[in-house]
ZADO-1210 file (C-alpha; in nm, 4 decimals, padded with zeros to 6 digits):
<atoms>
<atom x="05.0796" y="06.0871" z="00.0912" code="UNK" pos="1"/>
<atom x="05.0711" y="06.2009" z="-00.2970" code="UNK" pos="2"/>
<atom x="05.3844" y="06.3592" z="-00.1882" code="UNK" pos="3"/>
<atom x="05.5658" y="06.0086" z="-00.0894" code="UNK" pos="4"/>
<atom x="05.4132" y="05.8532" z="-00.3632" code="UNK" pos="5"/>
<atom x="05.5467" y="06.1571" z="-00.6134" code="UNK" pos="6"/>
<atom x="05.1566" y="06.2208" z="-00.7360" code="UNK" pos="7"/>
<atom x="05.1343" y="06.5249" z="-00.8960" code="UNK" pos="8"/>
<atom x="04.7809" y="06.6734" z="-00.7574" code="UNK" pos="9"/>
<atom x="04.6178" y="06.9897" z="-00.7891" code="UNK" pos="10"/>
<atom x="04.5582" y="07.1346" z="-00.4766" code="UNK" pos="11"/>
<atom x="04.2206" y="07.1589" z="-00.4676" code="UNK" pos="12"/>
<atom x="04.2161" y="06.7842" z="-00.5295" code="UNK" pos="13"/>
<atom x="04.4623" y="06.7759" z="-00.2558" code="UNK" pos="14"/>
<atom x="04.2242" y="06.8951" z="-00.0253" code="UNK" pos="15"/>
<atom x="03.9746" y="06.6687" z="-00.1383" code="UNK" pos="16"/>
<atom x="04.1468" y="06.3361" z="-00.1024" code="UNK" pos="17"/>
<atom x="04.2550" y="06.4733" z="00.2251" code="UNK" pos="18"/>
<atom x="03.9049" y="06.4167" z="00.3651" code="UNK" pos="19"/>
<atom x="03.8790" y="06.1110" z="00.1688" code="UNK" pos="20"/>
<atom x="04.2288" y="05.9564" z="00.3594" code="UNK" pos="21"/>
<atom x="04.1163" y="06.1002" z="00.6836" code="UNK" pos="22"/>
<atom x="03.7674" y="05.9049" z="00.6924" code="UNK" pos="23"/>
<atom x="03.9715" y="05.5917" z="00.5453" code="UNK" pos="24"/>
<atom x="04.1916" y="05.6190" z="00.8374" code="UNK" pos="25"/>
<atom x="03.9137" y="05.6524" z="01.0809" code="UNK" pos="26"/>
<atom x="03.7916" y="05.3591" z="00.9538" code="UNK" pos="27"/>
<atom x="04.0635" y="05.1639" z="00.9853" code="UNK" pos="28"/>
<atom x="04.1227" y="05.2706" z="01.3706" code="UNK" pos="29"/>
<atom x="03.8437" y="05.1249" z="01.4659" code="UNK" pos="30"/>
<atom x="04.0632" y="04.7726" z="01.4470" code="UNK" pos="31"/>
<atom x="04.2829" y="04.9776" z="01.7599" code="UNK" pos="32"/>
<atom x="03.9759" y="04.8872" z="01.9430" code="UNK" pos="33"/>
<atom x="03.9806" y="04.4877" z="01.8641" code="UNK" pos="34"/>
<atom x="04.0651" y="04.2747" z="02.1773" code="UNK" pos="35"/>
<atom x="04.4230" y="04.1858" z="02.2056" code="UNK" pos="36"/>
<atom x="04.3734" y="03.8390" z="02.3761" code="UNK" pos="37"/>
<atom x="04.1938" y="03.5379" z="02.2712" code="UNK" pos="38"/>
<atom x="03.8647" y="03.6438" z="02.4448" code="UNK" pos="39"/>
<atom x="03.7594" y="03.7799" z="02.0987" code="UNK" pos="40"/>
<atom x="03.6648" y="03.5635" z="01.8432" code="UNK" pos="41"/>
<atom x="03.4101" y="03.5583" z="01.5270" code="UNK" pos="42"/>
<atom x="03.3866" y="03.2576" z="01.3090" code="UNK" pos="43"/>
<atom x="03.0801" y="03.2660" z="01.1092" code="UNK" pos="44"/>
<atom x="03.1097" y="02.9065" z="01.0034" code="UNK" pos="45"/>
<atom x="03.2897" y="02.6620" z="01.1879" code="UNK" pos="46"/>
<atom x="03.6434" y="02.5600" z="01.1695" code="UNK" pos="47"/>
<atom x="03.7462" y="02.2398" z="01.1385" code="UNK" pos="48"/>
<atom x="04.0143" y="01.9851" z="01.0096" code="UNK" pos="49"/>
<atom x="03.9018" y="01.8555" z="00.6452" code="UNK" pos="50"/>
<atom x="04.1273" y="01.6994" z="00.5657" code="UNK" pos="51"/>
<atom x="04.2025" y="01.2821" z="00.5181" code="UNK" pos="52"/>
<atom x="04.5463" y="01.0824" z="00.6709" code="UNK" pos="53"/>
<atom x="04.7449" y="01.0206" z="00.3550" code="UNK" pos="54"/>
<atom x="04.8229" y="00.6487" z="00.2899" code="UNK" pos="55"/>
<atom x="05.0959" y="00.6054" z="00.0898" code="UNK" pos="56"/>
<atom x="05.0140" y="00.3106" z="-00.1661" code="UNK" pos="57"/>
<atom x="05.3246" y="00.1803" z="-00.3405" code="UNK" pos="58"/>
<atom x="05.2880" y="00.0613" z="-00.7035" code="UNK" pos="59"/>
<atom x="05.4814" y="-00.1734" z="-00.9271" code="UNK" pos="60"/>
<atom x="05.4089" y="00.0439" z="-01.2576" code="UNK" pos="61"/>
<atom x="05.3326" y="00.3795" z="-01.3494" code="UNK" pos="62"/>
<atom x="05.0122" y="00.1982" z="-01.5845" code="UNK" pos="63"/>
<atom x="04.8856" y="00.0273" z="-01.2903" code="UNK" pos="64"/>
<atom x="04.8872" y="00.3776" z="-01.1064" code="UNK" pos="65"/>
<atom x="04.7409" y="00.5607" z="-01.4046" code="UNK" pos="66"/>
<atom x="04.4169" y="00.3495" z="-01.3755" code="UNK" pos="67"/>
<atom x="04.3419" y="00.4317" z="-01.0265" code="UNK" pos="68"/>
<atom x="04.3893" y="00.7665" z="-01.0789" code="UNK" pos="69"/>
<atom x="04.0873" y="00.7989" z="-01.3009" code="UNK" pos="70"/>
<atom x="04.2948" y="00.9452" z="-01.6265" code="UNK" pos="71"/>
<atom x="04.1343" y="01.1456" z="-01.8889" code="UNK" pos="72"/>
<atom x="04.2838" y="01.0843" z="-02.2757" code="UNK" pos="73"/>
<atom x="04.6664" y="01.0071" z="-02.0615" code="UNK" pos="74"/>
<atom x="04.5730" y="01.3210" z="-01.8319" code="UNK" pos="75"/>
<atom x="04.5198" y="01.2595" z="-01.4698" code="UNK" pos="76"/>
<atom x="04.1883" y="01.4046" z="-01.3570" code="UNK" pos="77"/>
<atom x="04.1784" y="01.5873" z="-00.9767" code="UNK" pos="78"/>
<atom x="03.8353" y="01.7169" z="-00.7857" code="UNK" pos="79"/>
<atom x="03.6857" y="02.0472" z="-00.9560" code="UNK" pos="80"/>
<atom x="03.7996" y="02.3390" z="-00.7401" code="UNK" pos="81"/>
<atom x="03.4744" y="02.5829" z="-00.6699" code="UNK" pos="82"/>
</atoms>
């Protein structure tokens, strides 16, 4: 890998970071193991749909609009994103 990625390493670090891939890898084949079908699923907290029908609301000036929008100092003002 340092080799593809043209990373000049000592070898002795070579050898080092070879054990370090290799556990990485091991790691990571444990996902091999993971159910292919739909039988398998984890969902700590539920899923569900959040979110509200739009309505579309015509109005007959942008002012008019403005003021429903709750505007701060001519900026519009949205929810706080956590």
């Amino acid at each position: 890998m340092a080799g593809v990625a043209r990373i000049d390493l000592p070898d002795d670090d070579l050898e080092r970071f070879t054990d370090d891939v290799n556990a990485f890898l091991n790691i990571l084949n444990a996902l091999n193991d993971v159910p292919e079908d739909d039988s398998f699923r984890f969902e700590p907290i539920g899923v569900f749909d959040a979110l509200r029908d739009d309505v579309p609301v015509v109005f007959e000036n942008a002012e008019e609009m403005l003021k429903c929008m709750g505007t701060y100092n001519g900026f519009v003002r949205g929810p706080k994103i956590v």
